[in-house]
C-alpha positions as CSV (number, residue, x, y, z in Angstrom):
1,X,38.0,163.4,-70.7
2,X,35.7,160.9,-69.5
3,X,33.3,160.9,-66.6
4,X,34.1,162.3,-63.4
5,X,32.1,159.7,-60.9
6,X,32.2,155.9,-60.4
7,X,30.8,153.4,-58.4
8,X,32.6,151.1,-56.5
9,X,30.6,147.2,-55.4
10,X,32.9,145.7,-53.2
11,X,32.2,142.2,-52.4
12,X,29.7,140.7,-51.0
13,X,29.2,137.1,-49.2
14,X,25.7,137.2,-48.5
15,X,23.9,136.9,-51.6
16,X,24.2,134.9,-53.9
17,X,26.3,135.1,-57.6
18,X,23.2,135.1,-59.6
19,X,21.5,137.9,-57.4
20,X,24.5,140.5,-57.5
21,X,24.4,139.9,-61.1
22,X,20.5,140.6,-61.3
23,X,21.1,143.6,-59.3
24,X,24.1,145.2,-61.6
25,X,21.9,144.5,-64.3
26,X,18.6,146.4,-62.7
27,X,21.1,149.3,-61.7
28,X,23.6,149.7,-64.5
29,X,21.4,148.9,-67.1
30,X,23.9,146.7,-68.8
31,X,23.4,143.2,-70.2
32,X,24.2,139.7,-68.6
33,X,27.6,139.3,-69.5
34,X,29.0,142.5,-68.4
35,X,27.2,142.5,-65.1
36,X,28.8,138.7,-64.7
37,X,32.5,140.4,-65.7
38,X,31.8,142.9,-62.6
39,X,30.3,140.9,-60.3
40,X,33.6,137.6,-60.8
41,X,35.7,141.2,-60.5
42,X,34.4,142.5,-57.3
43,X,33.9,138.7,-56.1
44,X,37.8,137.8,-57.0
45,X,39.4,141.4,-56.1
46,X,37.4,142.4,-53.4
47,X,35.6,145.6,-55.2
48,X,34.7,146.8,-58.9
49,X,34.0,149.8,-60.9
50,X,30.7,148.9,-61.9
51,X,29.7,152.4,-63.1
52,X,30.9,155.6,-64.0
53,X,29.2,158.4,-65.0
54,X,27.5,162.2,-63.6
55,X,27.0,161.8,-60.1
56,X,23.2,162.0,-60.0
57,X,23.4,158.7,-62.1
58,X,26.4,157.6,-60.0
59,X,23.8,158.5,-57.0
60,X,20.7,156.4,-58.8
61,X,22.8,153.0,-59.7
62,X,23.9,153.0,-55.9
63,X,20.1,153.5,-54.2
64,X,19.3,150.4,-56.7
65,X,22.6,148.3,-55.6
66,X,21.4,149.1,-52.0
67,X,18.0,147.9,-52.4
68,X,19.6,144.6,-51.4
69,X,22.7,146.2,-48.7
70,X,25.2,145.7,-51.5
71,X,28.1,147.2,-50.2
72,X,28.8,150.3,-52.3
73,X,30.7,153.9,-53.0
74,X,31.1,156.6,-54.9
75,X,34.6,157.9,-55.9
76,X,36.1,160.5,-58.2
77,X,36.3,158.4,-61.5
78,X,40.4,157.6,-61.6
79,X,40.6,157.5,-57.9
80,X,39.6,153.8,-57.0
């Protein structure tokens, strides 16, 4: 059945490539390349899944993204 949360990063054209990715990374937990894959996604389609899971850790990744006014949201998982 999956997860029934994800988080949305939408684009973002004040900071820079390498920061976005750093802040996936700090957030998501996931390793370089996969935080690069999200943020070319949200930077070329305007927004990204770049987590899904129980909404308390939904809830956690996006105070983290937000450290840094990422743009973020939280959506039932399926409805982005």
């Amino acid at each position: 059945m999956g997860y029934p949360w994800s988080v949305i990063l939408f684009n973002d054209d004040i900071h820079s490539f390498e920061e976005v990715i750093q802040q996936v990374q700090k957030a998501t937990g996931c390793g370089y390349t996969r935080a690069y894959e999200i943020t070319l996604e949200a930077h070329s389609k305007g927004q990204a899944v770049c987590y899904t899971g129980e909404l308390d850790a939904c809830k956690k990744v996006v105070r983290i993204l937000e450290e840094i006014h990422l743009l973020t949201e939280i959506v039932k998982a399926g409805g982005e």
